[in-house]
N, C-alpha and C positions, 0 to 999 in steps of 0.2 A: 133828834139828837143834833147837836151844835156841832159845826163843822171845824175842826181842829186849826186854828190859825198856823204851826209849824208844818204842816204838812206840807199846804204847795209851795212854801219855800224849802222844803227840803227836796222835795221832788224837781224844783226849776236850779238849785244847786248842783242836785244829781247828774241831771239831765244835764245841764254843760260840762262838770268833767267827763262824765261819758261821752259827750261829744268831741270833747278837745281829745281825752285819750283816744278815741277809735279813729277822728285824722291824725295825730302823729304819731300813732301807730301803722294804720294804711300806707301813711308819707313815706315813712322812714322804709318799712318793708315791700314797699314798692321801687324803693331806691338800691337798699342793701337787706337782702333777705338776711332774716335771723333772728334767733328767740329772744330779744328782749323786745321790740317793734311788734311782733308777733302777740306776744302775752300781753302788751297794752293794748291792743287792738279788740282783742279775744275781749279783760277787763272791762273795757272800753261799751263792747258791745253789749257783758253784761248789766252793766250801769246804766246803762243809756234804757235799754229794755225795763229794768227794772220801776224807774224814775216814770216812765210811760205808762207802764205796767199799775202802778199805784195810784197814780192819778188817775185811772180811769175807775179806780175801787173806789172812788170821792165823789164820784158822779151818781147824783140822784137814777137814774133811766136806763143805766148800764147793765149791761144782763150780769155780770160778776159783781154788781155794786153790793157794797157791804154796809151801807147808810141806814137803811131803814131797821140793823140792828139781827138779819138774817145772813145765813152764810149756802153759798152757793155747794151743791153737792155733785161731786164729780166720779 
C-alpha cells in the first residue's frame, strides 16, 4: 500500500503547533499561573503526542504499524 504523501506533512505541522503551544503555555504558566497558559499547555501536549503518535503508525516495523493493511488488537 502507498504511503499517503499528506500525512507526514500533517503530522510535522502538527507536531510544531504542539510544540509552540506546550512552550507558551509552560512559559506563560510558569510566569503567571492560570487557566488559559494552562489549557494551551495541556492542548499543546496533546497535539504534540498525537502528531508523534501517527507517525509512528506510518512506519513499516512499528509494533502499532497499520501499513501492511492489519490493525493492532488491544
Amino acid at each position: 500500500m502507498p504511503r499517503p504523501l499528506a500525512a507526514p506533512a500533517i503530522n510535522v505541522l502538527a507536531a510544531i503547533l504542539g510544540g509552540v503551544m506546550l512552550g507558551w503555555g509552560l512559559g506563560r504558566f510558569a510566569h503567571r499561573p492560570a487557566v488559559v497558559p494552562g489549557v494551551f499547555a495541556v492542548f499543546g501536549l496533546i497535539l504534540l503526542w498525537w502528531a508523534l503518535s501517527d507517525r509512528r503508525k506510518l512506519e513499516r516495523d512499528a509494533p502499532e504499524s497499520e501499513v501492511g493493511g492489519g490493525h493492532t488488537i488491544e
